[in-house]
C-alpha positions in Angstrom: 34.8 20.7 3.5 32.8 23.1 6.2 29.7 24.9 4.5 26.1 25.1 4.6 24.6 22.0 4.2 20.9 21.2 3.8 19.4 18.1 5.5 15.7 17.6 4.3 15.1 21.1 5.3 17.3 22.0 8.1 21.0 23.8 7.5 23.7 22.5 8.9 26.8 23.6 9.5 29.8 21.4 8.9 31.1 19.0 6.5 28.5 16.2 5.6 31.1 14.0 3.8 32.5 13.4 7.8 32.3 9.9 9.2 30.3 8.9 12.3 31.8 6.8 14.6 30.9 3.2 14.9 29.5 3.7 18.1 27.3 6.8 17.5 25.9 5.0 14.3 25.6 1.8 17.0 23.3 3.4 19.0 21.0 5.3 16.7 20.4 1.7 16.0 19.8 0.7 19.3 17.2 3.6 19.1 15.5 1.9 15.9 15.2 -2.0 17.5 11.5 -2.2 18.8 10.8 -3.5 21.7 8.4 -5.8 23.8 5.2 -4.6 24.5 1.8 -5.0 26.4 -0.3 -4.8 23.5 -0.8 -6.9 20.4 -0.4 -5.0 17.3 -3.2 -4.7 14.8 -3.5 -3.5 11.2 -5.2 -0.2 10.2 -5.4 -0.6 6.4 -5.7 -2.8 3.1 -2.0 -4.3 2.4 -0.8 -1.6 0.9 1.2 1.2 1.0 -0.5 3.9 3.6 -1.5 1.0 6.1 0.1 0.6 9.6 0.6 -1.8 12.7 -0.9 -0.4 16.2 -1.2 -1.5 19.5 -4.7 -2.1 20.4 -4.7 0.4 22.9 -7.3 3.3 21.4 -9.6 3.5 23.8 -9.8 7.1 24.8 -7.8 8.5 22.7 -9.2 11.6 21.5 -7.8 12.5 18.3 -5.4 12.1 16.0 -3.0 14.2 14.1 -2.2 13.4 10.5 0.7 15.7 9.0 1.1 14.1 5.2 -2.2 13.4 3.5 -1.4 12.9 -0.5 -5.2 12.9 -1.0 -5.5 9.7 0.9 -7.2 9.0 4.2 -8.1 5.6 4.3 -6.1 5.0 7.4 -8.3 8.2 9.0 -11.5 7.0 7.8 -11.0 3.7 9.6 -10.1 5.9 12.9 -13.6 7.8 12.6 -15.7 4.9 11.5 -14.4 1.9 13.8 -13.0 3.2 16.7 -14.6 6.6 16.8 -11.2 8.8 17.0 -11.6 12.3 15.1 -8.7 13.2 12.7 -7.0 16.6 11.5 -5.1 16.6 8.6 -2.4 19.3 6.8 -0.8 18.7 3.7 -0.3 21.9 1.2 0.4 19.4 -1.5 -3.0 18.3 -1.3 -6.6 19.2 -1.9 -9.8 18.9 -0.4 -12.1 18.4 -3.5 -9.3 15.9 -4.9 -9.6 13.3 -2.1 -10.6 9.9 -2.6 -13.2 10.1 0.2 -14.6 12.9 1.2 -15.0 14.8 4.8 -16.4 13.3 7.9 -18.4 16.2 8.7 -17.6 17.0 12.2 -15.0 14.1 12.8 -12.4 15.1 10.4 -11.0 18.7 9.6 -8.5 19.4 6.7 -5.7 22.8 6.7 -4.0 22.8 3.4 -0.5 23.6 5.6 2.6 22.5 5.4 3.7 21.1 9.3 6.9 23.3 10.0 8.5 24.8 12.8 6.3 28.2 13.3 3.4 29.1 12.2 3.4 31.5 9.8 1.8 31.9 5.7 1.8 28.2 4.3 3.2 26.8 7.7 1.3 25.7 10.7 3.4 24.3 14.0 2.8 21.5 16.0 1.9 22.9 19.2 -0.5 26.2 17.4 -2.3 22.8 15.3 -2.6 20.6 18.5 -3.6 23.5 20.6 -6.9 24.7 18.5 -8.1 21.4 17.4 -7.8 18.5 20.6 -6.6 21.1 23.5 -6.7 17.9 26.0 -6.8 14.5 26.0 -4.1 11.6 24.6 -3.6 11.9 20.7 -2.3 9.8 18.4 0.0 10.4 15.7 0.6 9.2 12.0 3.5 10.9 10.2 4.9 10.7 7.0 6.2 14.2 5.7 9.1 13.0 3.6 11.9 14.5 5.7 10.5 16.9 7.8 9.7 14.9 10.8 12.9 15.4 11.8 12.8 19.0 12.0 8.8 18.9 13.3 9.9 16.7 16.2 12.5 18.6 17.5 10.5 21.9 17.6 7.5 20.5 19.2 7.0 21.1 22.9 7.8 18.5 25.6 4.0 19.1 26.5 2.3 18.7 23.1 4.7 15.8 22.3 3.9 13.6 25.3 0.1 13.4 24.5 0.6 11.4 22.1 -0.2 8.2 23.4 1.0 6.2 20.0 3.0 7.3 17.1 3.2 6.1 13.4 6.3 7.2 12.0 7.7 7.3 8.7 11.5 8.5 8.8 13.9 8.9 5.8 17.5 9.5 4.9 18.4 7.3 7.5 21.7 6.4 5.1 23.3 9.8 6.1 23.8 7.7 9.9 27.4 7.4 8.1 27.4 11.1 8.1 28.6 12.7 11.6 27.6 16.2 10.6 23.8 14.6 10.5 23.6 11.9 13.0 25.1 13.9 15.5 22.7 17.2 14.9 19.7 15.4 13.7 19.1 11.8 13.8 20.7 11.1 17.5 18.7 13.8 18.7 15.3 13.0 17.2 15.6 9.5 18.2 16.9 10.4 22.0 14.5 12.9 22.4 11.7 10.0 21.2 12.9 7.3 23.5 12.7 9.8 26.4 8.8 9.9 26.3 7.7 6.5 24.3 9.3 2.6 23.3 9.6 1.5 19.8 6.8 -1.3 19.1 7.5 -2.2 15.9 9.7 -1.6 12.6 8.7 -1.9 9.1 11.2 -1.3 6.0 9.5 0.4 3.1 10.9 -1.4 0.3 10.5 2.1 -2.1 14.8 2.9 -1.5 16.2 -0.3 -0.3 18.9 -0.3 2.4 22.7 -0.3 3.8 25.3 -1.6 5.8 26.4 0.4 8.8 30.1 0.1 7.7 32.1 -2.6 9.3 28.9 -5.1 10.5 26.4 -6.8 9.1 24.0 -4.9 10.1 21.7 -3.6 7.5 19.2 -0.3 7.8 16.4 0.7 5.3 16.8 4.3 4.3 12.8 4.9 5.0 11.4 2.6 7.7 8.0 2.7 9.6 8.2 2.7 13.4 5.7 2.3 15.7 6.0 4.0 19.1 4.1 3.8 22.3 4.2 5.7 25.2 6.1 4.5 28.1 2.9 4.8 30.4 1.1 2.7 28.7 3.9 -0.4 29.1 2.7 -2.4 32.3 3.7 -6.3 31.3 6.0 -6.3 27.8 4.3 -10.0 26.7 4.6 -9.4 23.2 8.0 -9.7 21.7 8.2 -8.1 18.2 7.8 -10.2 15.3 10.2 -8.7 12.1 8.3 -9.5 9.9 5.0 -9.5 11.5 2.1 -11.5 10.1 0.4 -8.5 9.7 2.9 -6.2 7.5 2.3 -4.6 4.3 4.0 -6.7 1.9 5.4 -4.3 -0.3 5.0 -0.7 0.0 5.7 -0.5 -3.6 4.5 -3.1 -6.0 7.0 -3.5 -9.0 9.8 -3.8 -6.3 11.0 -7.0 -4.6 10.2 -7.0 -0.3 12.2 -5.8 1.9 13.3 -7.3 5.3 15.1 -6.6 8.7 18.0 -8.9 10.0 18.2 -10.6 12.8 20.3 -8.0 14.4 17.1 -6.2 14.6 15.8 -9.3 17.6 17.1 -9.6 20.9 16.3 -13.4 20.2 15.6 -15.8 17.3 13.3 -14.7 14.3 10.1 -16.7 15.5 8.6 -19.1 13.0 5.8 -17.3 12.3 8.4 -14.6 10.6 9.9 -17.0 8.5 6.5 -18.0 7.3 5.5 -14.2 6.4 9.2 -14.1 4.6 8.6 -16.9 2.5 4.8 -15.4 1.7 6.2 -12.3 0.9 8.7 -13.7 -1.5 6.0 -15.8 -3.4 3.8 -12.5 -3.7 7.4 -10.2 -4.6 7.8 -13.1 -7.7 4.1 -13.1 -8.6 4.1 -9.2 -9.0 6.9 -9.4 -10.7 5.4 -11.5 -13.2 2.3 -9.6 -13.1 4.6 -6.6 -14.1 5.3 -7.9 -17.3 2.0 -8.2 -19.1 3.5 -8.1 -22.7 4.1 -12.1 -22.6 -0.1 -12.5 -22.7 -0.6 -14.4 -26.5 -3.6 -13.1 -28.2 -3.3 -15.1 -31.5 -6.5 -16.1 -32.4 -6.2 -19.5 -33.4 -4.1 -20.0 -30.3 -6.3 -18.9 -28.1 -9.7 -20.9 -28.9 -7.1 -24.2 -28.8 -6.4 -22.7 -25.4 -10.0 -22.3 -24.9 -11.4 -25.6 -26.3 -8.7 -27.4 -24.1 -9.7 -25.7 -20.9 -13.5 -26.8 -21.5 -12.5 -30.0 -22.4 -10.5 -30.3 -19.1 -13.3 -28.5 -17.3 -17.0 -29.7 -18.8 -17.6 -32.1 -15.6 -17.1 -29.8 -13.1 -19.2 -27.5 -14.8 -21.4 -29.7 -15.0 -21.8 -30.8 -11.9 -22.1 -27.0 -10.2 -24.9 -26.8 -8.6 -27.7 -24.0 -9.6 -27.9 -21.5 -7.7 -24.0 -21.3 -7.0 -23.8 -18.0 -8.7 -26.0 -16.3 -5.8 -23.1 -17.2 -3.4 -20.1 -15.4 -5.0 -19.0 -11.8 -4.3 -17.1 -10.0 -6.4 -13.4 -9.9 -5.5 -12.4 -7.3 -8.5 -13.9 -4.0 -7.2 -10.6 -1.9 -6.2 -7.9 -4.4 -7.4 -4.9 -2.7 -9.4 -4.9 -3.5 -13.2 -2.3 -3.0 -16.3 -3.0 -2.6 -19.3 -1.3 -3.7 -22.7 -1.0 -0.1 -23.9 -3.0 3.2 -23.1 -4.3 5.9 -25.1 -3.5 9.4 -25.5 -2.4 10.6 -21.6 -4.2 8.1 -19.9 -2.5 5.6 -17.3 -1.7 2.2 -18.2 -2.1 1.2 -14.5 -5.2 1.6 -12.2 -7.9 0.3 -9.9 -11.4 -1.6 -11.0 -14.1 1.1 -10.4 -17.0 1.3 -12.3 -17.5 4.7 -14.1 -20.2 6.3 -16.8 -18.2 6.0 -19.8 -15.0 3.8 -19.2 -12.4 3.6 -16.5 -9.4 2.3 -18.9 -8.8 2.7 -22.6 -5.8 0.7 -23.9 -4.0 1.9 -27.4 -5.2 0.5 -31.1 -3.8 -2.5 -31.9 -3.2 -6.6 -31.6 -2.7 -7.8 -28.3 -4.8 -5.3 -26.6 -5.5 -6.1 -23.1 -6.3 -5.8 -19.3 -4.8 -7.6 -16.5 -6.4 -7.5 -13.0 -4.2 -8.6 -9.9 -6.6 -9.9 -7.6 -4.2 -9.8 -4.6 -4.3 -13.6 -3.7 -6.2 -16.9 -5.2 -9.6 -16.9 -5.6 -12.4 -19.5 -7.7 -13.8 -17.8 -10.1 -17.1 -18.6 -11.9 -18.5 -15.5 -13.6 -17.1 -12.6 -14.7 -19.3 -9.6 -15.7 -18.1 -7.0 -18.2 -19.8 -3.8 -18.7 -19.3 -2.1 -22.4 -18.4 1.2 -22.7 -21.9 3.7 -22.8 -21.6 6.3 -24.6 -19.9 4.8 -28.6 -17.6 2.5 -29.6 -19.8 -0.3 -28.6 -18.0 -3.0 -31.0 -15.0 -2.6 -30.5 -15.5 -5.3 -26.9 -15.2 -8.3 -30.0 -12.8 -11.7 -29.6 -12.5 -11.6 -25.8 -11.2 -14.4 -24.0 -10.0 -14.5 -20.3 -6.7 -16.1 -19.7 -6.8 -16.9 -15.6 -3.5 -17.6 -14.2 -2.4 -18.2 -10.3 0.6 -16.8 -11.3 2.7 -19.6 -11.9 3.3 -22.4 -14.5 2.3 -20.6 -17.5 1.6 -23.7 -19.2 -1.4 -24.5 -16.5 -3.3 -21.3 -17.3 -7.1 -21.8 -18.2 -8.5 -19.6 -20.9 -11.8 -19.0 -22.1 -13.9 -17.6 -24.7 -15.8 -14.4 -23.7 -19.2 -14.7 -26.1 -20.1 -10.6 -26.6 -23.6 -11.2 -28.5 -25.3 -8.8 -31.2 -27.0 -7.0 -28.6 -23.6 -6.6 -26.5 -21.6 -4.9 -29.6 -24.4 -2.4 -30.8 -25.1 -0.3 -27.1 -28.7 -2.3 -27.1 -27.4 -4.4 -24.1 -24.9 -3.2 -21.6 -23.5 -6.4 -19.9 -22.4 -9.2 -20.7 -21.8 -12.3 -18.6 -19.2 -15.1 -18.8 -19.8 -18.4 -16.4 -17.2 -21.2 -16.4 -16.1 -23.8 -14.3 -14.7 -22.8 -11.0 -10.9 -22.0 -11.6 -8.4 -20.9 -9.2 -6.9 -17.4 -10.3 -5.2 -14.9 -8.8 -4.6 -12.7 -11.8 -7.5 -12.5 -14.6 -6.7 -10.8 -18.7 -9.1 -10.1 -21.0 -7.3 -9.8 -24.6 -9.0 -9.4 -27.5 -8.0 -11.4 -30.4 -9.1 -8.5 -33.3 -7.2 -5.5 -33.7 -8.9 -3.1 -32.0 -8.8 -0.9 -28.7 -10.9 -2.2 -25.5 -12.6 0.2 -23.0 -14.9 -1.1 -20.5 -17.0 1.2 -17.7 -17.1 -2.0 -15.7 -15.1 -5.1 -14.8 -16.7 -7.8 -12.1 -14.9 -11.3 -11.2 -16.7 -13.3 -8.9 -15.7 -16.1 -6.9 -17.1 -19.1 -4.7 -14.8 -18.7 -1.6 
């Protein structure tokens, strides 16, 4: 049926329900495959969501342009810090004061736009934004605007878009490729226009909306997928052949879902070795999150856990004996920033967060048995101490029958669990921390459940570890 038709914010005209051709949708892909290239690839980023791969090739750049902030600018505060490269940002959906970091004064700026086609109110364009902040120079260029990158790289001029000497690319709906009416008016275009100036790098699947078959082959396509472009001038001998996955890739985008991967299809030749090892990592960490996402399992009978308890120091007494003094100066704590879930939460706050140490308390489960915190440490580390701070302002004894159940994340029946001694002092606001020392254990996740009914709130969590 012909109509209007809206495609992440352009109209088309047509009917979307349409089929594309098997060899229009055949070479969009051909557009997607990266491509060898002279630089080695690098990651900008903790392994998470918001990190990217780029060629190590950012000397002289001299700013870049970040359309999509969210309140988040790790990725930009890397740029200024390490390599020196000044960033401006737009996003109307965010705000200034809420921003995890603040301002580098005089390396990054901040207009609370939307990117769009022509400037005008909320909107800012492409070419008006490059022109007043970096008017010479090569740029580089990290997008994710949920959709309208399509529209944003169409508009922009030939002369503003071939500055950029790398692009970081986040691109969605890439399921309507099936759709005629779209590939043919937006997605062929945007990707033709991109391979005129610059070669695809590397491709990343965001495992947020899984994928699909272009009908009638095996081939599979994420509907959002990360591409990494650089500019044709900058390809002199193409040594590196892509790596899908590459050592370096985010795991998972999104935490509570399983990872995501290219086909072969995707390689000109075989997936190299070192791919099939990230796979298999990747796998191990999708199952351990998994687990970690289902917290409700943790026992906190009491009589179950100090038999726990009793057996894990009874396994454990010689090699806690035999640490050396002294070892506790040589551990760093490994919790600071780490996402944790809790058993239940209180009133509107979150069940889910990040260790950060606050005035009052960062976390505050329900009332109730089986109240708890569980702290995903990202990979396996041997702990020795772990540091609790109490909550400062009331509510002091309410931090009573703790133990710490630490796991690696597999056998549940080899989990070590010990009893977290709050003294007199602790409970009554007199003393503020408390410290628990044990025998090193290997942990990658770390609970503290209280074995009373009661609700726990801490201001400060710290796990340290020996390696």
């Amino acid at each position: 049926m012909s109509g209007a038709f809206n495609f992440l914010g352009m109209t088309l005209q047509g009917d979307p329900a349409a089929p594309s051709s098997l060899a229009d949708m055949l070479e969009v892909f051909e557009l997607l495959k990266p491509k060898p290239s002279s630089h080695p690839l690098m990651r900008i980023g903790d392994n998470c969501d918001g990190s990217y791969l780029v060629p190590e090739d950012l000397d002289g750049i001299a700013a870049c342009f970040s359309p999509g902030v969210n309140n988040f600018k790790h990725f930009e505060d890397t740029l200024v810090d390490t390599y020196g490269i000044d960033c401006h940002m737009c996003d109307y959906s965010s705000d200034v004061q809420n921003f995890q970091t603040p301002l580098k004064e005089g390396r990054q700026t901040f207009q609370k736009k939307w990117l769009d086609v022509k400037t005008e109110g909320d909107n800012i364009s492409f070419d008006d934004w490059i022109s007043e902040y970096a008017p010479t120079g090569d740029l580089l260029l990290q997008m994710d605007i949920e959709g309208a990158e399509y529209r944003n790289l169409l508009s922009i001029s030939e002369a503003a878009l071939s500055r950029f000497r790398i692009i970081i690319l986040e691109v969605h709906g890439l399921e309507y490729i099936k759709s005629a009416l779209v590939l043919r008016n937006v997605l062929a275009p945007t990707f033709k226009r991109l391979a005129g100036f610059f070669s695809v790098t590397h491709a990343h699947p965001n495992n947020c909306c899984g994928d699909f078959a272009i009908p009638g082959t095996g081939i599979r396509i994420p509907n959002v997928l990360e591409l990494t472009y650089i500019r044709k001038d900058r390809l002199t001998a193409p040594e590196y052949t892509p790596l899908l996955p590459h050592p370096l890739d985010v795991s998972q985008n999104v935490r509570n879902k399983p990872p995501l991967f290219l086909g072969e299809e995707w390689l000109e030749k075989g997936r190299p070795l070192e791919s099939k090892l990230k796979m298999m990592e990747d796998r191990l960490e999708g199952l351990i999150s998994a687990k970690a996402a289902q917290p409700a399992s943790v026992s906190a009978d009491q009589g179950d856990l100090i038999l726990r308890s009793l057996h894990t120091l009874t396994e454990k007494a010689a090699v806690l004996a035999g640490q050396p003094e002294g070892a506790a100066d040589q551990t760093r704590d490994v919790a600071a920033g780490r996402r944790y879930v809790l058993s239940s939460s209180y009133g509107e706050t979150s069940n889910t967060g990040h260790i950060h140490q606050s005035d009052t308390f960062f976390f505050h489960t329900g009332f109730g048995n089986n109240q708890f915190i569980q702290v995903d440490l990202g990979r396996i580390h041997n702990i020795d101490r772990i540091r609790i701070a109490n909550r400062a302002d009331a509510c002091f004894d309410r931090a009573r029958s703790l133990f710490a159940i630490l796991s690696t994340g597999g056998d549940p029946n080899r989990e070590s669990v010990f009893y977290v001694h709050t003294p007199a002092a602790f409970l009554s606001g007199a003393a503020r921390e408390c410290d628990l020392t044990i025998p090193t254990s290997p942990a990658r996740f770390v609970t503290l459940v209280s074995a009373a009914e009661t609700a726990l709130h801490l201001s400060d969590l710290k796990i340290f570890a020996v390696d």
